[in-house]
N, C-alpha and C positions, 0 to 999 in steps of 0.2 A: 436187193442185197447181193454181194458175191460171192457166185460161185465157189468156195475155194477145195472144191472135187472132194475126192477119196481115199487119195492118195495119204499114206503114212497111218500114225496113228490116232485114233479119236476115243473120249474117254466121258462116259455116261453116268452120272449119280442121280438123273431124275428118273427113277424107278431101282432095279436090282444094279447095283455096280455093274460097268459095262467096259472092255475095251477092244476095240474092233482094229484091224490092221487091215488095210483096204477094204476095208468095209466087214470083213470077216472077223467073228469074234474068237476073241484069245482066252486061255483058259488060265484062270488068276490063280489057282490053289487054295490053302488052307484057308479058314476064318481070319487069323490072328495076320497074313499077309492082305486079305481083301480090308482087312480093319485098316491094317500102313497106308494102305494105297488109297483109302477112301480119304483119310486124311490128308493125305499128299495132294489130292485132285481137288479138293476143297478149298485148299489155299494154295492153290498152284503160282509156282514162282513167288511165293514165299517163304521164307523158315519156317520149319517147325519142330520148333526145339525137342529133344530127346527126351528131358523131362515131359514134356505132355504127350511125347506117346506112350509113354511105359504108364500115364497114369491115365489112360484113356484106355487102353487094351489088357491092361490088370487093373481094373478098378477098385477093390479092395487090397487083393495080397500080392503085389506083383513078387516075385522072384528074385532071387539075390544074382541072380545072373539074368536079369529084365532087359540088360542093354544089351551083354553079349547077343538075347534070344533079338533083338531090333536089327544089330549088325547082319546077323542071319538071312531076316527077309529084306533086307535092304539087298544084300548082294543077288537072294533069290530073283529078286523084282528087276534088280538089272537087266542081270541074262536073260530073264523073260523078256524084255521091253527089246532086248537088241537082238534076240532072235525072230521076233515081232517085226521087228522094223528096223534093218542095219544102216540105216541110212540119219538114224538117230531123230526123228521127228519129237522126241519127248525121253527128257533125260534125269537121273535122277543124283543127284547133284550134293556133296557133302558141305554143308557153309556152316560150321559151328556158328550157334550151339546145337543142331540138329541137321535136317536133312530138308532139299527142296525138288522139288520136279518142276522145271526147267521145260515149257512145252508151251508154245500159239495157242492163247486165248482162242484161236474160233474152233481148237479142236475138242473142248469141253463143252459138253451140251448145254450145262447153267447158264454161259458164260454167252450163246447164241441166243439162248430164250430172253436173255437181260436185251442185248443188243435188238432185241424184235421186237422189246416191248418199248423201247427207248425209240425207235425209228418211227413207231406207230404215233405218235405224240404228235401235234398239233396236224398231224392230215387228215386228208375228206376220210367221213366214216367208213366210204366200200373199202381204201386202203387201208383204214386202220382196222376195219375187222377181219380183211384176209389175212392181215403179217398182226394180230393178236392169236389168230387162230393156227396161222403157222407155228406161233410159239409154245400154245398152250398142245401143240402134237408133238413135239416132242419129249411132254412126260410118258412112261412107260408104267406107271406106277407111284408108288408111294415111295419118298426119297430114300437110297440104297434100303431100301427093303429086307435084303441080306445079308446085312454087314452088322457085327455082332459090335455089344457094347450101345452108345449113345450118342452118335457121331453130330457135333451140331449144326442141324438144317432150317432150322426157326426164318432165316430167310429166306431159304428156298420156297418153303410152304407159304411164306407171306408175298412173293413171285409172283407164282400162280395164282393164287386168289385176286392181286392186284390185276392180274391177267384177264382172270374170268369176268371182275367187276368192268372193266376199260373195254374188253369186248361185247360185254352185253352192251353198254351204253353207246358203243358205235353199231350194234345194232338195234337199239332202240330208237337210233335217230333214222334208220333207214326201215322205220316204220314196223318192224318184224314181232310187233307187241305180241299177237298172240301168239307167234311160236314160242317166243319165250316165258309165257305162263309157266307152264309146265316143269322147266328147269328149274323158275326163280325159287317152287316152293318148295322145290327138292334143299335149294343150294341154302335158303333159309334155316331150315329144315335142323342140317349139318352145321354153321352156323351162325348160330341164332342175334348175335352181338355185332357184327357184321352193316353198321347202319346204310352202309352203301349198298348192301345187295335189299335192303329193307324197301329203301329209298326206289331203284330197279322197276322194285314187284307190284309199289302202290302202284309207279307211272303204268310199266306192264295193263297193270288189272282193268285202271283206271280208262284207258286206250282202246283198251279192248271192251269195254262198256259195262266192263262189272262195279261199275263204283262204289257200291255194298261193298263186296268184297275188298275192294283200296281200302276203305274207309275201316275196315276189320282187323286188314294186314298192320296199317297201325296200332290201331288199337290195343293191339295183340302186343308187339313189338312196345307200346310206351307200357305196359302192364308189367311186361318181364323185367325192363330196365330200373324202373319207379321199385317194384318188389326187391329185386334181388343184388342190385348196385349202387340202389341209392340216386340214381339219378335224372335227368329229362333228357327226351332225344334232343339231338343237335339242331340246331336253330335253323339250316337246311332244311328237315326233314319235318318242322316245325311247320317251313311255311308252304310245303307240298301240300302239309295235308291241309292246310287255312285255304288254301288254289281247289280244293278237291273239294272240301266243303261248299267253296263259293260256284264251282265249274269254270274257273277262270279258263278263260279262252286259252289262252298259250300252253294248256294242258291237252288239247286238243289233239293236237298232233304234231310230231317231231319237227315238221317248218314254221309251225309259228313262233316258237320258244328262241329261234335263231332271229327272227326278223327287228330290226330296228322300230320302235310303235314310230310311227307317223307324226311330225309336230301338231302339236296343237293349234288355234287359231291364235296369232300373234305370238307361238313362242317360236324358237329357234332349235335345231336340235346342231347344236356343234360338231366340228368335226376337223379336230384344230391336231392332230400330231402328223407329223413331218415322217414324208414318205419314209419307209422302213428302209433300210441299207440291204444291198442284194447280198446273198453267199452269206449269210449270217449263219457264222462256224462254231459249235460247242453250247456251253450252257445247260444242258440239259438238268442238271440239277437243280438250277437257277431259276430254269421256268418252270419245272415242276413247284420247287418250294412256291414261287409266286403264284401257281394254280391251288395249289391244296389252299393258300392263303384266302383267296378269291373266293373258294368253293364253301368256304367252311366262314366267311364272313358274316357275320350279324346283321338281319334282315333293317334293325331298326337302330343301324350305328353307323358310324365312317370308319373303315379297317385304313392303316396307314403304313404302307412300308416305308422305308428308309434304306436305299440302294448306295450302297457306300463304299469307295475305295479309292486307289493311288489314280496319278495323271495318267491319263491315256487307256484306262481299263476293261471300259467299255460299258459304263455304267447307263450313260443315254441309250447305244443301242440296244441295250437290254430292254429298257423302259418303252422304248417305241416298238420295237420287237412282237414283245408282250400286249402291251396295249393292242396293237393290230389283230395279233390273232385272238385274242380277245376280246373283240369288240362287241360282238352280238351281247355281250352280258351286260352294255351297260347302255339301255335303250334310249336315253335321256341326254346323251351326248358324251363326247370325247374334248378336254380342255387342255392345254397344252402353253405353258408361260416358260421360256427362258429366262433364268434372275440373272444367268452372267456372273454369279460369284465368284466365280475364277477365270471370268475372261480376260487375257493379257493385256486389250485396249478398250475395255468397257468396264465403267462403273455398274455395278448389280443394281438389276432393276428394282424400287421400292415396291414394296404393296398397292399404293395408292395407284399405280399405272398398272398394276397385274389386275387389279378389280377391275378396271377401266374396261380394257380390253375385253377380262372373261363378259363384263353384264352387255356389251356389244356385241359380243358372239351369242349372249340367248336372247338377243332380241330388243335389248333394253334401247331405245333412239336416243341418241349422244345426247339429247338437249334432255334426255332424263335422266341421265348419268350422274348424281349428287355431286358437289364438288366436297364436301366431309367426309373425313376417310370413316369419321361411328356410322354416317348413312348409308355408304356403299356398299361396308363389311356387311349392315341391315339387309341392306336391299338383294346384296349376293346372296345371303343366306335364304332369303323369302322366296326368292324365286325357284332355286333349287331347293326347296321343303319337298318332300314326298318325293322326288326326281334322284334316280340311282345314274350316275357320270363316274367316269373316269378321268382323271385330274392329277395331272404329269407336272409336277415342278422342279425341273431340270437345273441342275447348278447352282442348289441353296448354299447358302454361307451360314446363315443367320437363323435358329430356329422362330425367332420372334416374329422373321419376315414369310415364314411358313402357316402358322396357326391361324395369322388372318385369312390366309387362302386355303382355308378347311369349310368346305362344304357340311353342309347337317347332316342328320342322319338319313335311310330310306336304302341301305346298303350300299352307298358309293363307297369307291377305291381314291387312295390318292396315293403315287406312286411319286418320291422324294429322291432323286441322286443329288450326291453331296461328295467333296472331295472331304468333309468330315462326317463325323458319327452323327453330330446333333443328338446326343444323348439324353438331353434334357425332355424332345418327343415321347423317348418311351415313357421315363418318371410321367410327365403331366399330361400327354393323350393317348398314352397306352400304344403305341408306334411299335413294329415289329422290324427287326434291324437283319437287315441282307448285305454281306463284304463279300468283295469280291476278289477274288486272286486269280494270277495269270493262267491260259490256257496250258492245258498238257501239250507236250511235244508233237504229237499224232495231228491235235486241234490246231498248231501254230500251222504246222507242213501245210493241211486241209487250206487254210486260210490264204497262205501264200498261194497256191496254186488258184484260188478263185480269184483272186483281186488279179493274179498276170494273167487269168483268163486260160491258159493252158498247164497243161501237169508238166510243171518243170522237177517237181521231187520226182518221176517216172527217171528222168534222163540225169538230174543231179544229185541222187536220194542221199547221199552222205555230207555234200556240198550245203544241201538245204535244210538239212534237222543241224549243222552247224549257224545256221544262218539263227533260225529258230533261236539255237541256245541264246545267238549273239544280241539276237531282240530281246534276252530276257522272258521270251514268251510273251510279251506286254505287244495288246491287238494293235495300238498308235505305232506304237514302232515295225510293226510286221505288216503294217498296211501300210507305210512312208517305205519300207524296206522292195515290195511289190509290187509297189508304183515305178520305183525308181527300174526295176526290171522289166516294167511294162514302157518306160518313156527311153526307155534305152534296148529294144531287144538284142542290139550287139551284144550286150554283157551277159555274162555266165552267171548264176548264182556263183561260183567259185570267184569271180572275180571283184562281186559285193561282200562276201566272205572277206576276203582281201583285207578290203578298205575298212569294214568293220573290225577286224582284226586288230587294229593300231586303236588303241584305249584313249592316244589323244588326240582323235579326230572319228569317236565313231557318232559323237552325238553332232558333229556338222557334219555327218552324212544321213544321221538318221532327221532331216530337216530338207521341207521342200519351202526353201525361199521366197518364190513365187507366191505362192498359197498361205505364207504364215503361221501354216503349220510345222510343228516339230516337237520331239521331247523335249528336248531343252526347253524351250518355249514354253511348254506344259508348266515343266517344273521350277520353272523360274519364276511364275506365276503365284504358284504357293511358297516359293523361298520369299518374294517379296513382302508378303502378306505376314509374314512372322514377326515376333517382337523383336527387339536386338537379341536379348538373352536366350530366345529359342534359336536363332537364327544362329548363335556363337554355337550351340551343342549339333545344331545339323551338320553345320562344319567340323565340330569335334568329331562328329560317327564318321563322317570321311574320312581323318585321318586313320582312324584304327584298321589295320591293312586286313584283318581275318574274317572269318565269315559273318559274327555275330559280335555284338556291342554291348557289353555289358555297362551297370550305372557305375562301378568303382574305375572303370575305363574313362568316361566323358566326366566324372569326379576328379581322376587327375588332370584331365587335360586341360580345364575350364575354372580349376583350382576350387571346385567347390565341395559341401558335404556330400556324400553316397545318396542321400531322403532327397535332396534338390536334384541331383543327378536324374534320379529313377523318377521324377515330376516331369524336366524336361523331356527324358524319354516317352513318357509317357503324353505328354502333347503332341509330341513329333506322330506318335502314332496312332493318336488323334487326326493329326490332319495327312497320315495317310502316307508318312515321308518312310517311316520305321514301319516296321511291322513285328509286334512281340509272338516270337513263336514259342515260347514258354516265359513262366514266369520269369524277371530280369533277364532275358537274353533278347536283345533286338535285333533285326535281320534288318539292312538293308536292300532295295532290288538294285542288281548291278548298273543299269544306266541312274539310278537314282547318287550311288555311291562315285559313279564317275561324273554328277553333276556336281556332288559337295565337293571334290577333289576340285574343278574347275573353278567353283567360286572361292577358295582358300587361296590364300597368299603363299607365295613360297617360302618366304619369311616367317610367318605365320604357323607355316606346317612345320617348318624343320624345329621349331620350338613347342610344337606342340608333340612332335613324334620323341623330344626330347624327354620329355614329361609322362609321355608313357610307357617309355622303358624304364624311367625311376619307379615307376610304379609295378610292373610288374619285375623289375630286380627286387625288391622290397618283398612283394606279394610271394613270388618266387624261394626267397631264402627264408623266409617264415614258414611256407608248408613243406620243403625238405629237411628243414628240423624237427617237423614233427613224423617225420617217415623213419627217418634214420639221424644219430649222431654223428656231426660234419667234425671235419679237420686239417678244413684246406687253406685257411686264412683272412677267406671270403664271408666279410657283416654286411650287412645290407638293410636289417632287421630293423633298424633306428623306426620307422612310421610306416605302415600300409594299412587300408584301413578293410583288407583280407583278411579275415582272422579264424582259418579254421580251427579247429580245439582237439583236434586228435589226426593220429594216424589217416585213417580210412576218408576223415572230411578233409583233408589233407589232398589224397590221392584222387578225388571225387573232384576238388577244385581244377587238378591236372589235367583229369579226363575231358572237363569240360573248354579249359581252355587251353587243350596243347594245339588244336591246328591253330589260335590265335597267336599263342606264341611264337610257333614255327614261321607261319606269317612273320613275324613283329621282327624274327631274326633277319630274314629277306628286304624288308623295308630297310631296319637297322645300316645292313651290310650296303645298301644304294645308296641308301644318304651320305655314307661316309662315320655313323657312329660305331666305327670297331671297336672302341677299349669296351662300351656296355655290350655288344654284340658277345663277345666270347666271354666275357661275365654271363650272362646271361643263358648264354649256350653250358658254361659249367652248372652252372644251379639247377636244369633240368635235368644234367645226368643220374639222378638219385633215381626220380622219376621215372625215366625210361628205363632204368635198371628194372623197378619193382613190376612194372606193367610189360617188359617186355617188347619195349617199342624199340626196332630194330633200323627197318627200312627207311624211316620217315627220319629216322634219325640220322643216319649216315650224313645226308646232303645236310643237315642242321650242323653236323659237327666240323663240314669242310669249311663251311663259312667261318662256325668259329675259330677252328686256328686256322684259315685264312686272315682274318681280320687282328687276330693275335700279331700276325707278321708281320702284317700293316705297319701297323704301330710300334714296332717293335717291343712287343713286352715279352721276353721270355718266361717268364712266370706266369704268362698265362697261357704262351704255347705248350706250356709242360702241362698244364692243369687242363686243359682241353685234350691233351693229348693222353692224359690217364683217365680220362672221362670216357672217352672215345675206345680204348682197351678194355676199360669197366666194362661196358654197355655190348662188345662184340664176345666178349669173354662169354658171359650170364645170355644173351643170345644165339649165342655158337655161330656168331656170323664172322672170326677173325679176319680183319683184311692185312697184311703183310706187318702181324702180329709182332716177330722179332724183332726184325728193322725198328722197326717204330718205338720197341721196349729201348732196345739199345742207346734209339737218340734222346727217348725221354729221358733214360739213365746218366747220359753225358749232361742234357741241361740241368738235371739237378746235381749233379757236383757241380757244373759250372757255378749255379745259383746260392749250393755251400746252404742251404735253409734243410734243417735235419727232418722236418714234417713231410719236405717236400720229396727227400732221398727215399726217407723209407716207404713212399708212397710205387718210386719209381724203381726198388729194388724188387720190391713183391711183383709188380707185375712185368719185370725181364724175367723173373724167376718162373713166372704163370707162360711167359712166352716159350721159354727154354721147355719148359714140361712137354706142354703141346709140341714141340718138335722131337721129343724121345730122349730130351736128357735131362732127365730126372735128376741125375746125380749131381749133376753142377747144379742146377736149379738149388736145389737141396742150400748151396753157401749161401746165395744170395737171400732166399726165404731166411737163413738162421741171420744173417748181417742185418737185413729189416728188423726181423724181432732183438734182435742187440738195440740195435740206435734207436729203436722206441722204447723199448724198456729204459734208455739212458736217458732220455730227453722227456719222459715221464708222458708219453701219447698212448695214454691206453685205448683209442679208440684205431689206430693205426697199427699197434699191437695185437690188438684180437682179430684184425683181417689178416695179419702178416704169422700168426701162429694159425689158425686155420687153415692159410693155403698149405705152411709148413704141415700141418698133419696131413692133408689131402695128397700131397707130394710122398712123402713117406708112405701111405696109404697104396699109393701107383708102384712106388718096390717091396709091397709088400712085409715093410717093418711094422706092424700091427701095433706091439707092443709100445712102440716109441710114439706111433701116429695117435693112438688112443690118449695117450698122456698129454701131447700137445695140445689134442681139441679137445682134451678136460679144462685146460688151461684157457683153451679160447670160450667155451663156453662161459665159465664164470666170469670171464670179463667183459664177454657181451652185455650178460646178465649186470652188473655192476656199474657200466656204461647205460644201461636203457637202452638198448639197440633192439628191440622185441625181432623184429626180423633175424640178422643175423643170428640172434637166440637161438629161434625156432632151425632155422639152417641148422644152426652147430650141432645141438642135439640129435636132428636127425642124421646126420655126419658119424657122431658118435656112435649111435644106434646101428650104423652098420658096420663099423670098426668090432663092437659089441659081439656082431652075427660072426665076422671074420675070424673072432679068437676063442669062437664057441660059445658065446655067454649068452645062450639061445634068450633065457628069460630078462637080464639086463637091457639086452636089445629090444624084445617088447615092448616094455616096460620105456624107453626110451623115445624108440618110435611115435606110444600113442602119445605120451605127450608133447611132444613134437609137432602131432596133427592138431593137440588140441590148445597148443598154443598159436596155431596160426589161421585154425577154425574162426570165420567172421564175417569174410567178403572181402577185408583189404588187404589179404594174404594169400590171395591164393597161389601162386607158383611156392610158396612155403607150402600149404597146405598140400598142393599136389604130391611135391617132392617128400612131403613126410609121410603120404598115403601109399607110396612105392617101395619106400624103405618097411612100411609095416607088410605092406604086402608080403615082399621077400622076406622076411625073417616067417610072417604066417607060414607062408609055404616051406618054411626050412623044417618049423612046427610040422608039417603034415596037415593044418588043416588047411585043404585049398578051396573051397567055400567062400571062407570068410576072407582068405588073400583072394581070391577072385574080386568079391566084392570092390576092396580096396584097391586094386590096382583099375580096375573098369572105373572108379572115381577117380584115382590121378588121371586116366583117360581123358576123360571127359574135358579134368582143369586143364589139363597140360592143352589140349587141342583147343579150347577155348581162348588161351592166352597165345595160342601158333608158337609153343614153343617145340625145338627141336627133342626136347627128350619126350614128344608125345611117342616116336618111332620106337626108342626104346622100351619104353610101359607095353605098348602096341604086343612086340615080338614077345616078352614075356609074358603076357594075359594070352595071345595066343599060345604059348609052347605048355601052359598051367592049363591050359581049356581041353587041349588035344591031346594031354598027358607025356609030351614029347621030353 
């Protein structure tokens, strides 16, 4: 393993919290900062939200100033760490909704022990017990030891134990039984439930020639478990002791138990799986699960996995993999049949020829070979009676073409890859199901560099985890991608980058010709194999430009109900095309989605991308009428079959699919569909008002009045272009705010539509403030609230008398501003606009503070908080938490305004909105008494 020195910082939770600065230990201070930090190092390089530490480090009564006291030793912890180590080796990082420490996995001790116990896995015992033993040295003690509260270590401690059990056992194989007496009945001892260290102690005992004593340690052990849990040891430890009782030979000592038994006279012992692929990178998971399966097998059953995923995954080499290093455990032979269910030029082989072949590899002479497939299934099974194999059935299609080729009982394994589930396995032979997904970034690089034979990530290291992304991670494509760098060493990885780069040619470069193989190739394989009506919905998931596929998506496109939608989906990820990463949402893998795009007709798509913007235009104008009351002119509402039933399910719909929308704008604006493009772009502005979605939205709003102008619609440049005002107003992101007010204002006189005027008067008036002149602002805000009050728009009214008080509010006319957003409040309220409600009120509420009416303002405030109190209000909610604040504190009591403005904190930074800055400066100048 490497070196990676002394240098910087390094951080110890296996014993008393530790942090060393070249090697030197640093001194942490108080409890309540050893407690932040043990947390921090725990999940290092991930959040952890503020609420679990205030309720990890006060476990009962935390403090009304819990967070301030968090802010505290966050910053103490800083300047420790960068006095420590200014070169920043480990950083501690604010990412609402909490805080992260930012720091190299190998400089936490946990995090080394994990990697030592992982490395030790399939090697000869001497290595695997020197690098278990390395690991198991660097606990110091009992996990932070002295770190107050209850910090959770339940995997650490289950680590170590895994550690101790993995190390005795590679030194049981290298014979050291009797030194290990001694520990096993300590390690029993402590404990007791532990059937693996039980297991240890009988062989231990057993080795060492106490067989009495084996024979006890059972006993002992089935007496505890039988009494006090109700149960029998595990069918493992079962047949130890059946071997201890009989003196079976392979109990003997550690080389017999590895040996292959010798064939009998006339039988055959197989030895049919195909040499193992060299540089076999990752998995560890994978082979662990398939060990514990193995180990834990039922001496007088067939254990059956089911290795299962997309084309190119690497689901054989897993299975040959495993099987090899594996092999000593199945003395009786190794079986091995390709069915070809997804070979691009071969028909999958039936059963009758898989039996064929296996009763020839144990011996059976052709001319005894039955030609009926009831005698051969017979005869397979007779032979393999009492005989423990391993039985690899590579590229099943069919479970039916499986079950024949099921060995009897006697603890054989039969290991199944399928580019499907074969789901049916588990229901009727009890089958255990293993899917597999793409390598990590670290495992792709790893990968690439074996297959080109040298460490081209050393000399391209950013060129090549780009290479990585562009394979998807998927091993077929990062082995065709490494070859091609090996049959060409002129090229750069930069230079395959390149070519992969271009979406419509990376799947004929990820194809070596010659060979036959390629992704495409793969996946054309299972696109063939689909019904028509599956095959229409794989092409429907390619059209949808976003990350993820929902069933009301491939329901528009396909024109069918949402229940049929969510069926096809649900085959598709059956046979491995989709991937559900929560319930209704389906994930495409990117060379997968760039093959559905290639099998789709141009023709085809533009009428399908047609149909799913009618869809979400629909879906779209449904859930911003239930956020807020619209009044821009825009129905859309006629059919979707979206139907959230409130506010928040509303906003929750958004959340989940604004990158799809944003997407769908991009795709929209390429194809040429502008008039739904900036339709579409207005309907989301409610949206990003309430959530605060700023950034993402910008380039979303250039397209839409881009595409406005297209086409010339001025009524939609204008409605995009007050959308776009909205959205940087409520964000504080204004981009050339005036300008822009001014030309909106000219289109709607142009346009002469009075919905439209008073829309675009409020916000020249909002723009004019923001530049310092209030006082003109002031005509324009009262000429709004005139032409909606005439035109009878009381939803345009209550925005345009609001801003008017807030303007007034900026000169300090109190009395008149107060009046206003009386006026706008009740019409919110009369409207159903629950949002801007809550807004008004707390508006009023500090109008309220301004003209003295200390207790009106309270009284205003809190319910203000507690009308936007829920989850789908929060920027209400925050902004009402600020307003109580400052009036508490006008009260004198700053306690409880402490409280309250450390919560709008919290929301306001949570949503990244700019008035976190102002909450900020006033919770500090309230703290420090300034």
């Amino acid at each position: 393993m490497a070196d990676r020195g002394r240098s910087g910082l390094e951080f110890g939770v296996l014993g008393p919290l530790q942090v060393l600065a070249d090697g030197r230990p640093v001194v942490i201070g108080r409890k309540g900062m050893r407690g932040l930090l043990a947390m921090l190092v725990l999940r290092a390089n991930r959040v952890v939200p503020i609420d679990e530490i205030v309720d990890s480090l006060w476990v009962d009564d935390p403090p009304a100033t819990a967070r301030t006291i968090v802010h505290g030793y966050v910053s103490r912890l800083r300047r420790m760490l960068g006095q420590a180590d200014p070169t920043g080796s480990a950083r501690i990082l604010t990412t609402p909704p909490g805080y992260q420490l930012a720091v190299d996995p190998w400089r936490l001790d946990f995090h080394r022990a994990r990697q030592l116990v992982s490395s030790a896995r399939g090697k000869p015992a001497p290595i695997r017990a020197r690098l278990l033993r390395e690991s198991l040295g660097l606990w110091r003690g009992p996990v932070l030891a002295d770190v107050p509260g209850e910090p959770v270590t339940t995997d650490l401690e289950e680590l170590r134990l895994a550690a101790v059990e993995e190390r005795v056992e590679a030194e049981l194989e290298l014979g050291r039984h009797l030194e290990l007496v001694g520990e096993l009945r300590q390690l029993v001892t402590e404990h007791p439930f532990r059937e693996r260290l039980v297991d240890h102690m009988v062989r231990a005992l057993y080795r060492s020639g106490q067989r009495a004593d084996a024979l006890e340690a059972y006993q002992r052990f089935h007496r505890r478990v039988v009494d006090e849990l109700g149960i029998d040891p595990g069918p493992g430890l079962r047949l130890l002791h059946e071997q201890v009782l009989r003196d079976d030979p392979s109990l003997s000592s550690p080389d017999v138990a590895e040996q292959v038994v010798p064939p009998r006279p006339g039988v055959v012992v197989p030895a049919q799986l195909p040499a193992a692929a060299t540089g076999f990178i990752g998995r560890d998971e994978e082979l662990a699960w398939l060990d514990r399966l193995c180990d834990a097998r039922d001496p007088a059953a067939t254990t059956i996995a089911v290795v299962n995923g997309a084309p190119g995954i690497g689901k054989s080499e897993l299975a040959v993999t495993w099987g090899h290093r594996r092999a000593g455990q199945f003395p009786d032979g190794l079986l091995f049949a390709p069915l070809t269910g997804s070979a691009p030029d071969r028909e999958p082989v039936e059963p009758p020829e898989v039996l064929a072949r296996f009763l020839l590899a144990l011996g059976v002479p052709a001319d005894g070979v039955p030609r009926d497939l009831g005698d051969r299934v017979g005869l397979y099974r007779s032979v393999l009676a009492g005989r423990r194999v391993l039985v690899v059935l590579d590229d099943a299609w069919d479970p039916e073409h499986v079950r024949m080729l099921l060995p009897p009982g006697a603890g054989s394994v039969v290991l199944v890859t399928s580019r499907r589930r074969l789901e049916s396995l588990v229901v009727s032979n009890g089958a255990r199901m293993l899917t597999l997904d793409t390598l990590s970034e670290a495992e792709s690089v790893r990968l690439v560099d074996e297959v080109v034979g040298r460490p081209v990530s050393d000399r391209e290291p950013v060129a090549t985890r780009m290479l990585a992304e562009l394979c998807g991670n998927l091993p077929l494509a990062l082995r065709i991608a490494a070859a091609k760098l090996m049959f060409s060493p002129e090229w750069t990885v930069a230079d395959l980058v390149a070519r992969l780069s271009d979406d419509d040619s990376r799947l004929r470069t990820l194809d070596l010709a010659d060979s036959g193989v390629g992704v495409g190739r793969a996946l054309a394989v299972s696109y063939r194999n689909l019904p028509p009506e599956l095959a229409g919905a794989f092409r429907a998931a390619g059209v949808v430009p976003g990350r993820w596929v929902s069933p009301h998506a491939i329901a528009a496109v396909c024109d069918v109900d949402p229940g049929t939608a969510a069926g096809l989906l649900a085959d598709l990820a059956d046979a491995h095309l989709v991937v559900e990463q929560w319930r209704g949402g389906f994930v495409l893998h990117d060379l997968v989605r760039l093959y559905a795009r290639e099998v789709l007709g141009e023709h085809e798509r533009d009428g399908a991308l047609r149909r799913l913007m009618e869809h979400y235009l629909a879906a779209c104008d449904h859930a911003r009428r239930l956020i807020r009351p619209v009044s821009d002119g825009l129905d859309f509402t006629g059919s979707t079959s979206v139907r959230p039933a409130t506010a928040a399910q509303a906003l929750s719909w958004f959340d989940e699919e604004w990158a799809n929308i944003t997407a769908l704008v991009h795709a929209g604006a390429e194809t040429g569909l502008h008039e739904q493009v900036w339709q579409l772009v207005r309907l989301v502005h409610t949206y990003c008002v309430s959530r605060l979605v700023g950034r993402q939205w910008h380039a979303v709003a250039e397209l839409g009045l881009a595409s406005a102008r297209v086409v010339g619609d001025r009524r939609g440049e204008l409605l995009v272009l007050h959308a776009a005002q909205d959205v940087d107003n409520r964000t504080g992101t204004p981009r050339g705010g005036l300008e822009r007010a001014e030309f909106a204002h000219r289109l709607a006189v142009e346009l002469g539509d009075p919905r439209h005027l008073v829309m675009a008067l409020d916000k020249l008036a909002l723009a004019l403030r923001a530049e310092g002149r209030a006082t003109e602002a002031l005509r324009h805000h009262r000429e709004a609230v005139e032409t909606a009050r005439r035109e009878g728009d009381a939803v345009n009214e209550a925005t345009a008398l609001n801003n008017l008080a807030q303007t007034e509010q900026r000169l300090g006319r109190y009395d008149t501003a107060a009046e206003h957003q009386l006026q706008a409040v009740e019409l919110y309220h009369r409207n159903g606009d629950e949002r801007a409600y809550a807004v008004a009120v707390n508006n009023l509420a500090e109008l309220y503070a301004e003209l003295g009416l200390i207790t009106d303002a309270e009284e205003h405030a809190r319910q203000g908080v507690e009308l936007a109190r829920g989850g789908s209000m929060q920027f209400e909610e925050a902004f009402g938490r600020q307003v109580l604040g400052s009036v508490l504190a006008k009260r004198g009591e700053r306690v409880a305004a402490q409280a309250e403005l450390a919560e709008s904190l919290r929301l306001f930074e949570r949503l990244g909105s700019p008035r976190a800055m102002l909450v900020r400066t006033a919770l500090e100048a309230l703290t420090t008494g300034v």
